[in-house]
C-alpha positions in Angstrom: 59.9 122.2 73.5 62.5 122.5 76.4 65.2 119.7 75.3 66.2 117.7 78.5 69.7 118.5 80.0 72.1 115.3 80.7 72.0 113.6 83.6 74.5 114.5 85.9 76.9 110.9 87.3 77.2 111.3 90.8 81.0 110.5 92.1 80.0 107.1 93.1 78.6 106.2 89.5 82.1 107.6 88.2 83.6 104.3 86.8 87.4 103.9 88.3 90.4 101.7 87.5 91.1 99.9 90.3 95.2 98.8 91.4 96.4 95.7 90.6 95.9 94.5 93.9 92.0 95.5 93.9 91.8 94.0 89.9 93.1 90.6 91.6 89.5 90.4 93.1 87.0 92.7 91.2 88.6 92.5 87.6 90.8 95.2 85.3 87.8 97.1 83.7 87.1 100.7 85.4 83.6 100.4 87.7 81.7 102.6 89.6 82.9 102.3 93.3 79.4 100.4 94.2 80.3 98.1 92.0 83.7 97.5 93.5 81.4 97.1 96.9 79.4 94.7 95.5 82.0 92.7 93.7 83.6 92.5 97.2 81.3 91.7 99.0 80.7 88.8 96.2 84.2 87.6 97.0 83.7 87.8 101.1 80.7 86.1 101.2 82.0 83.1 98.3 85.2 82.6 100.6 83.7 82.5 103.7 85.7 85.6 105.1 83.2 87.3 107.6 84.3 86.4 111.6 81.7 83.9 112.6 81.8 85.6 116.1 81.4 89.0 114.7 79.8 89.4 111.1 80.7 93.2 111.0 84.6 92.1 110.6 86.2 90.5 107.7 88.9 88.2 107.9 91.6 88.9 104.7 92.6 86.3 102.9 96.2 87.1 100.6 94.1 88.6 98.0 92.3 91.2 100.5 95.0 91.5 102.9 96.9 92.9 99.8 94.1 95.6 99.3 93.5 96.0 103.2 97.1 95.9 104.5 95.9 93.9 107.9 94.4 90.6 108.8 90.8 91.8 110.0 88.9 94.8 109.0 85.8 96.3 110.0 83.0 96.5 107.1 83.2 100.4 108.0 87.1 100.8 106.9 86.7 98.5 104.1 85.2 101.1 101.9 87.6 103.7 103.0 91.0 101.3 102.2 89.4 100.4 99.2 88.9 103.7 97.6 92.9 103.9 98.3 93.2 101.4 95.4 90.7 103.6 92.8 91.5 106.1 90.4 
């Protein structure tokens, strides 16, 4: 009997220490980067942070601006600033 070879963790289940700035929202212990989504997303929605007149954007409160660098992001560049603060 064949014995089964190990799975194989995809880049986005690697789990990664996030920055300071990042661990302010998400926490200090290393996560897989869809975790860090849905952890933001957690925050975003529990502060009230999407633009009423466009959902798609997120307005950055001190926390996210820290992680972001501007006031307003799109839901698109989010993940791509956000992996800035991963390694």
């Amino acid at each position: 009997m064949a014995t089964a070879a190990p799975a194989k963790t995809s880049a986005f289940m690697k789990a990664l220490k996030p920055s300071p700035a990042l661990a302010a929202i998400v926490g200090s212990e290393p996560l897989p980067r869809t975790a860090v989504t849905k952890a933001l997303w957690d925050y975003i929605k529990a502060h009230n942070l999407q633009n009423p007149a466009n959902k798609r954007n997120i307005l950055c409160d001190a926390k996210l601006k820290a992680v972001m660098g501007k006031d307003e992001v799109t839901m698109f560049e989010m993940t791509g600033l956000v992996g800035k603060h991963l390694s």
